[in-house]
Chimera marker file (.cmm) of the C-alpha trace (Angstrom):
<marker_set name="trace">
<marker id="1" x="0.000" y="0.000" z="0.000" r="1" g="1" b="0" radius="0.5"/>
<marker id="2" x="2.711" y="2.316" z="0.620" r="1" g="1" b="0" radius="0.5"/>
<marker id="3" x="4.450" y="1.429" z="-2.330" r="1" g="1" b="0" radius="0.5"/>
<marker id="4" x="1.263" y="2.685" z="-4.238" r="1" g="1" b="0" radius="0.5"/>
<marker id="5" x="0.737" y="5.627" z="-2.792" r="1" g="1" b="0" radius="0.5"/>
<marker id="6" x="4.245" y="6.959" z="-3.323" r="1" g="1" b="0" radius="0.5"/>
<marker id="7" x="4.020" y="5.440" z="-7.076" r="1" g="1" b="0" radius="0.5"/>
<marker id="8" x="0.923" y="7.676" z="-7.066" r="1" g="1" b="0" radius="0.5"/>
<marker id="9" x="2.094" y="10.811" z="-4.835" r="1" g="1" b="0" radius="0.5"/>
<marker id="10" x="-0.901" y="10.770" z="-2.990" r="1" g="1" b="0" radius="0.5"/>
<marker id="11" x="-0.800" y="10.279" z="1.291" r="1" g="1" b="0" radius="0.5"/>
<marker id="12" x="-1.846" y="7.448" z="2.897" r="1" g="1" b="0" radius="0.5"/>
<marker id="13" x="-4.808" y="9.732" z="5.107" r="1" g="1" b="0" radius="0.5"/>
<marker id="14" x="-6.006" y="10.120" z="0.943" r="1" g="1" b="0" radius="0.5"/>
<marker id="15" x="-5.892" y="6.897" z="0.850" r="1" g="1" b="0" radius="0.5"/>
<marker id="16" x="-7.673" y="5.676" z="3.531" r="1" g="1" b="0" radius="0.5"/>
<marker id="17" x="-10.047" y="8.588" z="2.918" r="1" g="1" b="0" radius="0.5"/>
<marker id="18" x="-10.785" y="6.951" z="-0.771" r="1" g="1" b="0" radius="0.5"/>
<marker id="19" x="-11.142" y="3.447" z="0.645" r="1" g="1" b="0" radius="0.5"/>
<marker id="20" x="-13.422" y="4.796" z="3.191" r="1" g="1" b="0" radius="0.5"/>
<marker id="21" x="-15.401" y="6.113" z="0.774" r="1" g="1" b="0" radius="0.5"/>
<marker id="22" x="-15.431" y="4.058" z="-2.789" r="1" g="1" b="0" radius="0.5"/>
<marker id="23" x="-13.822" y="0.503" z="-1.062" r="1" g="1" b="0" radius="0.5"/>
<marker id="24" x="-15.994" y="-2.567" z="-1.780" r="1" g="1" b="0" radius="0.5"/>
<marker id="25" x="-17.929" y="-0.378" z="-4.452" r="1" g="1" b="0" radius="0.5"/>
<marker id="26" x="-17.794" y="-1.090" z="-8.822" r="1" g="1" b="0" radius="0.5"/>
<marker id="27" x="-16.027" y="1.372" z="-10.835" r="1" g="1" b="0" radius="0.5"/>
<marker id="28" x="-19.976" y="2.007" z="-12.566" r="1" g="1" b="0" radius="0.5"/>
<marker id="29" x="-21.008" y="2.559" z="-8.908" r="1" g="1" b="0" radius="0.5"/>
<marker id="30" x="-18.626" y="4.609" z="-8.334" r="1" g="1" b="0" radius="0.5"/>
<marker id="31" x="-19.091" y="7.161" z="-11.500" r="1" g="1" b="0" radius="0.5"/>
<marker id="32" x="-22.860" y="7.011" z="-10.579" r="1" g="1" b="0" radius="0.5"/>
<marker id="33" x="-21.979" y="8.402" z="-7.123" r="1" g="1" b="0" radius="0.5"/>
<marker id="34" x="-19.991" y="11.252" z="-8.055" r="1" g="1" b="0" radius="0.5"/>
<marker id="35" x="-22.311" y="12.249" z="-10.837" r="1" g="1" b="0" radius="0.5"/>
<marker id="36" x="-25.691" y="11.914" z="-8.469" r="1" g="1" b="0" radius="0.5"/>
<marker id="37" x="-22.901" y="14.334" z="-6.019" r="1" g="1" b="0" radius="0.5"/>
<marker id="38" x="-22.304" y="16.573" z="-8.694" r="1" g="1" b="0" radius="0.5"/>
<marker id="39" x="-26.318" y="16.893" z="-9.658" r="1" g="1" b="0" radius="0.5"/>
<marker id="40" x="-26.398" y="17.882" z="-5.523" r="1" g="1" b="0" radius="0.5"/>
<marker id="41" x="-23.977" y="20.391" z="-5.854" r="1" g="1" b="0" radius="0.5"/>
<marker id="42" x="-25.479" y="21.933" z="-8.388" r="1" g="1" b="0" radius="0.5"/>
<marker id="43" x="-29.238" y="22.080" z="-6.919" r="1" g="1" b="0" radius="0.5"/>
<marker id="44" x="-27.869" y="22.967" z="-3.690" r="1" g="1" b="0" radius="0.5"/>
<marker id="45" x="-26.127" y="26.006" z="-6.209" r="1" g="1" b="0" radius="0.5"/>
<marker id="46" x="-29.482" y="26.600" z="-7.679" r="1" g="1" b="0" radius="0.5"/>
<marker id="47" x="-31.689" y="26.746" z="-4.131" r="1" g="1" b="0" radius="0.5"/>
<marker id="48" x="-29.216" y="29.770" z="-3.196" r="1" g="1" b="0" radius="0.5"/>
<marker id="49" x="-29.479" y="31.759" z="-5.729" r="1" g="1" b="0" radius="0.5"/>
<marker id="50" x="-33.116" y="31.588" z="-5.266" r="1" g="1" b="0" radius="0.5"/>
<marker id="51" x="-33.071" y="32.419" z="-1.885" r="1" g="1" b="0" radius="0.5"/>
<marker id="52" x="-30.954" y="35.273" z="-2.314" r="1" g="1" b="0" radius="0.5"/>
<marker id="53" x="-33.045" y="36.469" z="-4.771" r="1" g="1" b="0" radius="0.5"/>
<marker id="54" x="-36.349" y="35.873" z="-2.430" r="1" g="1" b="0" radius="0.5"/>
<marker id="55" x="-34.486" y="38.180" z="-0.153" r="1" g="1" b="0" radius="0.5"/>
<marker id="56" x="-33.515" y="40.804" z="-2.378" r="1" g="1" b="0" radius="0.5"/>
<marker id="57" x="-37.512" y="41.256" z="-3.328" r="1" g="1" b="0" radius="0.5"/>
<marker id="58" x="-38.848" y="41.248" z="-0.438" r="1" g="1" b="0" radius="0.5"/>
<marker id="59" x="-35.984" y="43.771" z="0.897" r="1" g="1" b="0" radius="0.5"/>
<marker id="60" x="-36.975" y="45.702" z="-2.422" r="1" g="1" b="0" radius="0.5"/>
<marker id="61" x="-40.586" y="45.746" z="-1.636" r="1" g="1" b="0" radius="0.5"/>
<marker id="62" x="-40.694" y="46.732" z="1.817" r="1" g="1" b="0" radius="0.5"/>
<marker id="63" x="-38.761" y="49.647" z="1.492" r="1" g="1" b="0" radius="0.5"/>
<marker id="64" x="-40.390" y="52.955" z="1.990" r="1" g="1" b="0" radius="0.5"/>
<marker id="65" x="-39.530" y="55.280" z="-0.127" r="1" g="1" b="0" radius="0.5"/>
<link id1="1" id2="2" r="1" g="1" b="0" radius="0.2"/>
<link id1="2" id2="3" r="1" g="1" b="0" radius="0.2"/>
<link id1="3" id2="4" r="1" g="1" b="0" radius="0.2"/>
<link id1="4" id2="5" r="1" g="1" b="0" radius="0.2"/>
<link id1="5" id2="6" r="1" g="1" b="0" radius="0.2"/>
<link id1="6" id2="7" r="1" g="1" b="0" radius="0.2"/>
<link id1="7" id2="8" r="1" g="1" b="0" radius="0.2"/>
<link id1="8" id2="9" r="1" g="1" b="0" radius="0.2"/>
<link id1="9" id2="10" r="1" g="1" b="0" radius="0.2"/>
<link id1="10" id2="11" r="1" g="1" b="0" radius="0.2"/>
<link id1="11" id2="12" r="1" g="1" b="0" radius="0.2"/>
<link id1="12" id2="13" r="1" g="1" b="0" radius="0.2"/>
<link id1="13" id2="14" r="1" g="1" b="0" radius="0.2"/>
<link id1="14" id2="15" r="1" g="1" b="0" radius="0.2"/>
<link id1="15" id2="16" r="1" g="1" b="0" radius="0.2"/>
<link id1="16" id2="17" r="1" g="1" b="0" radius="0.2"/>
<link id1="17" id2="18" r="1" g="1" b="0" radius="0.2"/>
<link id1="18" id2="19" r="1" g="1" b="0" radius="0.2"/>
<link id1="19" id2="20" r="1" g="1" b="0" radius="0.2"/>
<link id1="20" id2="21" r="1" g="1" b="0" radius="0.2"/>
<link id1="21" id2="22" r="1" g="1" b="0" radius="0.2"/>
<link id1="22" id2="23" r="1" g="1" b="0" radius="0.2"/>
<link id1="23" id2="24" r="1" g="1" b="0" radius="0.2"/>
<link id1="24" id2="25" r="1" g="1" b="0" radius="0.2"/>
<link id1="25" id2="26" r="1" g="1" b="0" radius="0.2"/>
<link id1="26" id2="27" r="1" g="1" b="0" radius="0.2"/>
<link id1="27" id2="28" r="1" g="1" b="0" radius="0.2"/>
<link id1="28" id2="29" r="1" g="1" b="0" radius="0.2"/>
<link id1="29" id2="30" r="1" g="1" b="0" radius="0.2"/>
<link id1="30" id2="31" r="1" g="1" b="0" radius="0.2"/>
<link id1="31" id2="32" r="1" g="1" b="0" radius="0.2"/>
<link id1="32" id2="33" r="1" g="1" b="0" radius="0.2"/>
<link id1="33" id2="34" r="1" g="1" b="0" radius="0.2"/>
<link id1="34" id2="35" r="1" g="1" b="0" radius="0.2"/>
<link id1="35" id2="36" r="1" g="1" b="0" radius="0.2"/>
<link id1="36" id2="37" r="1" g="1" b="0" radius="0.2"/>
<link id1="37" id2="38" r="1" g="1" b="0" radius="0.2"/>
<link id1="38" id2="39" r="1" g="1" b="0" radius="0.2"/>
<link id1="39" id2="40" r="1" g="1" b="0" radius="0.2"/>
<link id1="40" id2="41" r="1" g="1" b="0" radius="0.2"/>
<link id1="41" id2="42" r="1" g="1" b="0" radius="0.2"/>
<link id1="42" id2="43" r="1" g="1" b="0" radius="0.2"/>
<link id1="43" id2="44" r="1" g="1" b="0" radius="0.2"/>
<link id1="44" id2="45" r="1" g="1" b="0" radius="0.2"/>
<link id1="45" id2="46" r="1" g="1" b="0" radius="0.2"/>
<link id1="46" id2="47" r="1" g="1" b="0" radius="0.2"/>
<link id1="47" id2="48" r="1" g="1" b="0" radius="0.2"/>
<link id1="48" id2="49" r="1" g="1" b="0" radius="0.2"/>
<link id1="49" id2="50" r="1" g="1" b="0" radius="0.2"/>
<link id1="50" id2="51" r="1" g="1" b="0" radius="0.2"/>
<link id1="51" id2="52" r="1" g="1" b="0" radius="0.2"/>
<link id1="52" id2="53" r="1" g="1" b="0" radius="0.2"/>
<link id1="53" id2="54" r="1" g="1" b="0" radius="0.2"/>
<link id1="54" id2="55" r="1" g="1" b="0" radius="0.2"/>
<link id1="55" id2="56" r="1" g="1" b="0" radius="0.2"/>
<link id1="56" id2="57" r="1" g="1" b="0" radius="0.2"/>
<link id1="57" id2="58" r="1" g="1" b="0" radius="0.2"/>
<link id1="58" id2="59" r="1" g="1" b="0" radius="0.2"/>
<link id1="59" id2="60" r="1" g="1" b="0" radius="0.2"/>
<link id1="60" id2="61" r="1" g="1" b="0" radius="0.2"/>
<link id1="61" id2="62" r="1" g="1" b="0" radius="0.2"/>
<link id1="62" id2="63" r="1" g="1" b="0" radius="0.2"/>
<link id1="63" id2="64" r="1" g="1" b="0" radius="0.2"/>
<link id1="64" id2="65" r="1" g="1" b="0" radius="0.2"/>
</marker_set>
């Protein structure tokens, strides 16, 4: 294992972390997971910029002029 990660350049807390994570699980399963996180990312993106925008209206229509 140590062999690998220096062959790689990547730490053996990376390591760990990535076996934690993806161990026992397909390459397909794998791929499916980070695009089903990257589809989260970007609705979580999306729900912000909506909120912020909720905000700004009702901060623009309860001002007195």
């Amino acid at each position: 294992m140590k062999e690998l990660c220096r062959k790689y350049n990547i730490s053996d807390a990376t390591f760990y972390t990535w076996r934690k994570k993806f161990g026992g699980m397909e390459v397909s399963e794998a791929r499916r997971l980070k695009a089903v996180e990257d589809e989260n990312a970007k609705l979580k993106k999306l729900l912000a910029e909506s909120l912020l925008d909720n905000e700004a209206l009702k901060a623009a229509l309860n001002r007195k002029y």
